[in-house]
C-alpha positions in Angstrom: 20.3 -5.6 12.2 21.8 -2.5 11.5 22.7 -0.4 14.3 21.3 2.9 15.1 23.7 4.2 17.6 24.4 7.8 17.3 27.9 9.5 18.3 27.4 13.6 17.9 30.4 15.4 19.3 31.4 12.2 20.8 28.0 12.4 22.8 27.2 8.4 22.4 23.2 7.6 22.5 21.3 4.0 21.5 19.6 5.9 18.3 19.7 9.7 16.3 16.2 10.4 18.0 15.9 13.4 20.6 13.5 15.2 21.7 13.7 18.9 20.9 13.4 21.6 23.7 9.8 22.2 24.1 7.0 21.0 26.8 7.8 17.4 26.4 11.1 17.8 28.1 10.1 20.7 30.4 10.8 18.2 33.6 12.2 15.0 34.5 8.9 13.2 35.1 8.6 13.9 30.8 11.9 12.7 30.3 12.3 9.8 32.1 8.6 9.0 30.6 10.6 9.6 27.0 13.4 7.5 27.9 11.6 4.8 29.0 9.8 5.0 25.6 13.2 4.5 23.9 14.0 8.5 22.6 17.8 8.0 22.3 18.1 11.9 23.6 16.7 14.8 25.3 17.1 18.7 24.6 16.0 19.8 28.1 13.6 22.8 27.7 14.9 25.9 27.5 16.4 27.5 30.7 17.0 31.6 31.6 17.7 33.6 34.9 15.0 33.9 37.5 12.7 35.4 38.0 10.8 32.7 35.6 8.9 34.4 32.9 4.7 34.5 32.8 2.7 32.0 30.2 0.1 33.5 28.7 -3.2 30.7 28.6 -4.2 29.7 25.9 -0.9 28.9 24.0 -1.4 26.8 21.4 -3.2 26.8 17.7 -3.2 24.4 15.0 -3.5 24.2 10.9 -5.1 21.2 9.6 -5.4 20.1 6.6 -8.9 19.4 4.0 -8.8 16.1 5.4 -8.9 17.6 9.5 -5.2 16.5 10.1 -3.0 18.3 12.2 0.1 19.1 9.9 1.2 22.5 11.8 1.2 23.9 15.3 1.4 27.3 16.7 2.6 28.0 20.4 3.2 31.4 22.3 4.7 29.5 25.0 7.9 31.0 27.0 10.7 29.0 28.1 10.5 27.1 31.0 8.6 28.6 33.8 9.9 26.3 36.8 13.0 27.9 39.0 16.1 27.3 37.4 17.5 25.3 40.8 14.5 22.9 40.6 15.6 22.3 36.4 19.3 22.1 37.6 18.6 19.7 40.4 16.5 17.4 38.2 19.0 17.4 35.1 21.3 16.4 37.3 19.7 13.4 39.0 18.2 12.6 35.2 21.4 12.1 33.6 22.9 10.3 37.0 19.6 7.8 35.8 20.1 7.3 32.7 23.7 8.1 31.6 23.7 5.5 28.4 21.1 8.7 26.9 22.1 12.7 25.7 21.6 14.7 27.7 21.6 18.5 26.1 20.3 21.6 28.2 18.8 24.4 25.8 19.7 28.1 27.2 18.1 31.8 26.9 19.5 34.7 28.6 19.9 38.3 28.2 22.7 39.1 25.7 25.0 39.9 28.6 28.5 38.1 28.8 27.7 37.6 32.8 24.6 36.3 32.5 25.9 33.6 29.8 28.5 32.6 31.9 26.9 32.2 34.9 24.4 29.9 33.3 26.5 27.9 31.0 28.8 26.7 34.7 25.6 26.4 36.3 24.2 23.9 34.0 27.9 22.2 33.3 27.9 21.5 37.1 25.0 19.2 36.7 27.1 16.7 34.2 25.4 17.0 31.1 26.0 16.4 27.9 26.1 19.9 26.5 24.2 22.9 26.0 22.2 24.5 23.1 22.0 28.0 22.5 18.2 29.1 21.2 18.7 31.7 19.1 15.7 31.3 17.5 12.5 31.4 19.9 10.5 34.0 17.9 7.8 35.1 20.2 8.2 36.6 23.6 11.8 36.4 24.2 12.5 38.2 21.4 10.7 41.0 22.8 13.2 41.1 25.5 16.4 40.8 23.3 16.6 37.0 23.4 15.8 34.0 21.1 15.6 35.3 17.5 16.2 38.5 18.6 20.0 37.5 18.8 19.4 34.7 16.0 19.0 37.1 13.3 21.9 39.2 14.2 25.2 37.0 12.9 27.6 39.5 14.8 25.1 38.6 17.8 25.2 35.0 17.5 29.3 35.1 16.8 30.1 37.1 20.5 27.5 34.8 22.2 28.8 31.6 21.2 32.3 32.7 21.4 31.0 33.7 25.6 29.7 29.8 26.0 32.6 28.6 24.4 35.1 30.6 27.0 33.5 29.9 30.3 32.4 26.0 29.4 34.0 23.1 28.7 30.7 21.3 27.4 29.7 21.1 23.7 28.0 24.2 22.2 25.2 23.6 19.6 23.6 26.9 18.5 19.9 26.8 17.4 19.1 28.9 14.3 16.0 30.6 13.9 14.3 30.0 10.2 12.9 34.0 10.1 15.9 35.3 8.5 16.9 35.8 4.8 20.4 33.4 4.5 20.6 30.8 7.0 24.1 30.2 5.9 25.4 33.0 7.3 24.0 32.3 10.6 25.6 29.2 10.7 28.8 30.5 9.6 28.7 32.9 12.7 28.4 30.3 14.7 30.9 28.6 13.2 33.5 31.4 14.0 32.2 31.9 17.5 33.3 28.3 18.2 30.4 26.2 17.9 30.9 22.7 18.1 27.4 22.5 16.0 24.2 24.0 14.7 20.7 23.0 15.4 18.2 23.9 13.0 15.3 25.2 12.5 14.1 26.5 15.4 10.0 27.7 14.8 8.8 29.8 11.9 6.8 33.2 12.5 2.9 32.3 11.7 -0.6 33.2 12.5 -2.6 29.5 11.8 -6.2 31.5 11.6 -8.4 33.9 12.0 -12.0 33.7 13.5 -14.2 35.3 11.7 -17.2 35.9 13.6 -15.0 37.2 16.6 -12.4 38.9 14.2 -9.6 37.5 16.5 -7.2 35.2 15.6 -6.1 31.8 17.5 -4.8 31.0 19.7 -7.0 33.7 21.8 -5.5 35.6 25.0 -8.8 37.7 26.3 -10.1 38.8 22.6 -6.1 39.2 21.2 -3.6 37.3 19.4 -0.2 37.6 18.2 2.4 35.9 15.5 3.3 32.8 17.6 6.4 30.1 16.1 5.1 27.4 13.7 6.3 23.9 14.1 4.9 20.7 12.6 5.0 18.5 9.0 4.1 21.2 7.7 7.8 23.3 8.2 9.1 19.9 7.0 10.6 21.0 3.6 11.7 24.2 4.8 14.1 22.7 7.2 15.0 19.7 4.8 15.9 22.9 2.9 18.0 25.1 5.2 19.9 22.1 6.2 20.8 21.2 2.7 22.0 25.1 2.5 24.4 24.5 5.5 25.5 21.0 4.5 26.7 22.1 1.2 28.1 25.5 1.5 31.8 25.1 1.7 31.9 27.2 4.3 30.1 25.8 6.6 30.0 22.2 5.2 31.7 20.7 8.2 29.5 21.6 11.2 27.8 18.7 12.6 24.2 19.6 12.6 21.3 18.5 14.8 18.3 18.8 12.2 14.6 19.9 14.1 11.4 20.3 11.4 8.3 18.3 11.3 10.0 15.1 12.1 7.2 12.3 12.3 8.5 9.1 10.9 11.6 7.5 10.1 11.6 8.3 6.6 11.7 12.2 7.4 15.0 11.4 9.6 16.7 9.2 7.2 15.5 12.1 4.7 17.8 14.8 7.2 20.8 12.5 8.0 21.0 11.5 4.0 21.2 15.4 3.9 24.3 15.1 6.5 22.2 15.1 10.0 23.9 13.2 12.8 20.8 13.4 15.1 17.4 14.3 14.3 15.0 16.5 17.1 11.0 15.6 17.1 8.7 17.7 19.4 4.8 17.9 17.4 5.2 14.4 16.2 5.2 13.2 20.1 3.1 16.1 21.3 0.1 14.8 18.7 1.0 11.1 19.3 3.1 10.3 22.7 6.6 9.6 23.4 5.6 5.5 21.9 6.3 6.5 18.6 9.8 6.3 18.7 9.5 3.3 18.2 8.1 2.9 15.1 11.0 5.3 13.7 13.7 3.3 15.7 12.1 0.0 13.7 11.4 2.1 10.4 14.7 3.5 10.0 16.0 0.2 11.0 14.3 -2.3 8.5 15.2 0.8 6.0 18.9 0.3 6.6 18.5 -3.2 6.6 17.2 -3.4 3.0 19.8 -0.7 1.8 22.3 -3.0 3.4 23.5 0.5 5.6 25.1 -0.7 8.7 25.3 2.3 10.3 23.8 5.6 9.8 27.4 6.7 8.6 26.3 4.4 5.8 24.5 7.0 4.5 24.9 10.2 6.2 25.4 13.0 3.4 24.9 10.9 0.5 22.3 13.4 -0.6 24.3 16.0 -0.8 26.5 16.3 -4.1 22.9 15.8 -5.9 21.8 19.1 -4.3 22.8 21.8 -6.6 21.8 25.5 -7.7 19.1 25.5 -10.5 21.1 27.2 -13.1 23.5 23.8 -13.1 20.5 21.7 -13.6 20.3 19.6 -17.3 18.0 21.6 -19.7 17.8 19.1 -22.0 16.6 16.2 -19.7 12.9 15.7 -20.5 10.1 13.3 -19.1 6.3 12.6 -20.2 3.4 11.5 -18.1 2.5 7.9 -18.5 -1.1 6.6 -16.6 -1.4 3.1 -16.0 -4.8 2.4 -17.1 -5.1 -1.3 -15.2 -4.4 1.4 -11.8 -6.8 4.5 -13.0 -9.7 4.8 -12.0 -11.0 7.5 -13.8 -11.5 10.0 -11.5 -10.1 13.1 -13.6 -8.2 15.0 -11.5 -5.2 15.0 -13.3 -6.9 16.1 -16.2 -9.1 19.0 -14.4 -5.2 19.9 -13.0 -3.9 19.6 -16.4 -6.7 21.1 -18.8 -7.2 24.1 -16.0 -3.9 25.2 -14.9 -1.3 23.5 -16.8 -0.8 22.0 -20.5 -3.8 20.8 -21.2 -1.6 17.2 -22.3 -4.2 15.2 -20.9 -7.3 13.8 -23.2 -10.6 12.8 -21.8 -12.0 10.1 -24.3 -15.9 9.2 -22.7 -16.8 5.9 -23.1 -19.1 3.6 -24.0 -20.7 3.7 -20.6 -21.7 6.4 -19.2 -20.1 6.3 -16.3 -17.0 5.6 -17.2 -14.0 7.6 -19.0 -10.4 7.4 -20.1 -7.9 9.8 -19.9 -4.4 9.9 -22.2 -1.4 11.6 -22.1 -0.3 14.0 -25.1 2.7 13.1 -25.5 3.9 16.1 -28.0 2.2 18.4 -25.5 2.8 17.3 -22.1 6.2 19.1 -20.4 6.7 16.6 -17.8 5.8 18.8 -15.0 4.7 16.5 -12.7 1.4 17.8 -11.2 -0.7 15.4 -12.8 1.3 13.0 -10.6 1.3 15.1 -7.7 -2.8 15.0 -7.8 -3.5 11.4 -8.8 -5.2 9.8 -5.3 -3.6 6.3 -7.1 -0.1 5.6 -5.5 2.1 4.8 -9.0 -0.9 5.4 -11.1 1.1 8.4 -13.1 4.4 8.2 -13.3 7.6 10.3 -15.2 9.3 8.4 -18.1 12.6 9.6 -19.0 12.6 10.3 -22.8 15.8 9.8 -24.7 16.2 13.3 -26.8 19.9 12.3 -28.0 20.9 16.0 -27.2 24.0 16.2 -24.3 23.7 17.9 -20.6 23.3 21.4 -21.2 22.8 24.0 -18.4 21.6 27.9 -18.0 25.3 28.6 -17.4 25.9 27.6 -20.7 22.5 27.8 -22.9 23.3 30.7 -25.8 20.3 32.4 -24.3 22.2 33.1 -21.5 24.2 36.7 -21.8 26.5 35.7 -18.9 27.3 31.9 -20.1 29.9 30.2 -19.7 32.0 29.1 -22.4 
């Protein structure tokens, strides 16, 4: 079997799967309920001074998709709102419980150096593992001059960091916040304020709906509303994305990252550590399903690396990443066509509605015989290989891309005679 154990900034744990900061790890009873389930980790919920701050009721909002399925959540929820000594007392005693399991304690504080150090020694007296800085907690805090507040701010992030780094001897991971225009230099700040890593991304800045009868929008404090921070399957690809930034930025392209961002199975984290990952966060996955599912990712990712013959997730940690490249570098003269198995079709014609509407029009409809049945080709000589013909089929391997052999060598915009700035 291959083995799953995880060793971030010499943190040892049984698997890469934590729990992101967030209500499932707002108290012991939660965690030990997690750890019990098999989570190899814990991000406690985020901690700040007292007095604790005032939840708003409701909190929470969703975006489904056509089919009714939850694939995004909305919160408005503060950080933690039990007295720091109660957290403190019970991180302590959790980690004294179960020490084979990370233990990381997410912080929010005024961007005071006194405040930060007071914290950070407060929480390193408990003996956990290490501390996360949320820089990106767009609602609220923010307000206040925490969360992304400081997270979009690299000079703020840089003098914070370097503060935790001074007055602790713990591992500092900083949490980036998504709502800002180059992720790369955020986690290049943190990077020269000492961080030991990065977690991203923290939640995106959305409003999931608007009711239109009441002409409010959700979720509903007394009649009002307000941007809350979007989490969920749905943020999935934009964190796959900003990861991939980091990972391959020379810059920044050794800090150890913690990736967060619609996390559900064990193909999205193999997806993040293949994109250099060393531990994966989940919070809506086990908010819409229970702590349980760990363990269909812990035996998903495992039977994965099995079949790859991947012993360990070092096997394949970053192997994704010298594919990932900018767009001009990419081969202009690589071309694929559509090809529909017809033994798999079953004639429904939404690839050529998708096609014949809004793309190529390189599918033909050909009626047949019966009335009630069709056949659809591709055209070859017209058909760009764009792939949305695919992308619509409800037939899993019905469509698929065949590479065409056009004799011509790799040619990119860099250096295509179009191209005024080229490269010779």
């Amino acid at each position: 079997m291959a083995d799953l154990t995880s060793n971030f900034l010499g943190i040892r744990s049984p698997n890469p799967f934590w729990l992101a900061s967030a209500p499932p790890t707002d108290k012991a009873y939660n965690v030990y309920r997690a750890f019990e389930a098999g989570w190899g980790g814990v991000v406690w919920k985020t901690l700040g001074e007292d007095p604790v701050p005032v939840n708003v009721c409701s909190r929470y909002s969703c975006h489904k998709n056509t089919r009714g399925d939850v694939i995004g959540i909305n919160n408005i929820e503060l950080i933690t709102d039990r007295p720091l000594q109660v957290n403190l007392d019970e991180i302590r005693q959790t980690k004294k419980d179960w020490p084979d399991r990370a233990l990381f304690v997410s912080l929010m504080v005024p961007c005071e150096e006194e405040s930060w150090k007071t914290i950070v020694q407060q929480v390193e007296d408990t003996g956990c593992d290490g501390v996360e800085l949320n820089f990106g907690c767009p609602h609220g805090m923010s307000e206040r001059g925490m969360g992304s507040a400081v997270g979009q701010v690299p000079e703020y992030i840089e003098m914070v960091t370097r503060w935790c780094k001074q007055h602790c001897h713990l591992p500092v991971v900083v949490k980036l916040t998504p709502n800002i225009t180059n992720i790369v230099v955020a986690a290049e700040a943190a990077q020269i304020g000492g961080a030991d890593a990065i977690s991203l991304i923290n939640t995106i800045n959305s409003i999931t709906g608007i009711d239109l009868d009441q002409m409010t929008g959700y979720p509903t404090v007394n009649d009002k509303f307000t941007s809350g921070g979007y989490c969920g399957e749905a943020v999935k690809p934009i964190a796959l994305s900003m990861v991939g930034q980091i990972a391959r930025s020379p810059d920044t392209a050794e800090l150890p990252i913690s990736a967060i961002g619609g996390i559900s199975c064990w193909r999205d984290a193999a997806e993040f550590i293949a994109l250099g990952a060393g531990t994966v966060q989940v919070c809506t996955a086990a908010m819409l399903n229970g702590f349980k599912i760990v363990q269909d990712m812990i035996d998903g990712l495992s039977r994965w690396m099995d079949s790859k013959d991947y012993q360990s997730l070092d096997s394949f940690r970053g192997a994704a990443i010298p594919n990932l490249t900018d767009w001009k570098y990419l081969d202009l003269n690589y071309k694929t066509i559509a090809s529909i198995d017809q033994n798999s079709c079953i004639q429904c014609g939404r690839c050529y509605a998708a096609c014949e509407d809004t793309a190529h029009q390189a599918i033909a409809m050909t009626p047949s015989q019966n009335a009630t049945e069709r056949r659809f080709d591709v055209i070859n000589e017209a058909c760009v290989g764009c792939n949305l013909c695919q992308i619509t089929c409800p037939v899993e391997n019905c469509i698929s891309m065949v590479r065409q052999q056009t004799g011509k060598p790799y040619l990119n915009w860099t250096q295509h005679p179009n191209n005024p700035m080229r490269e010779n």
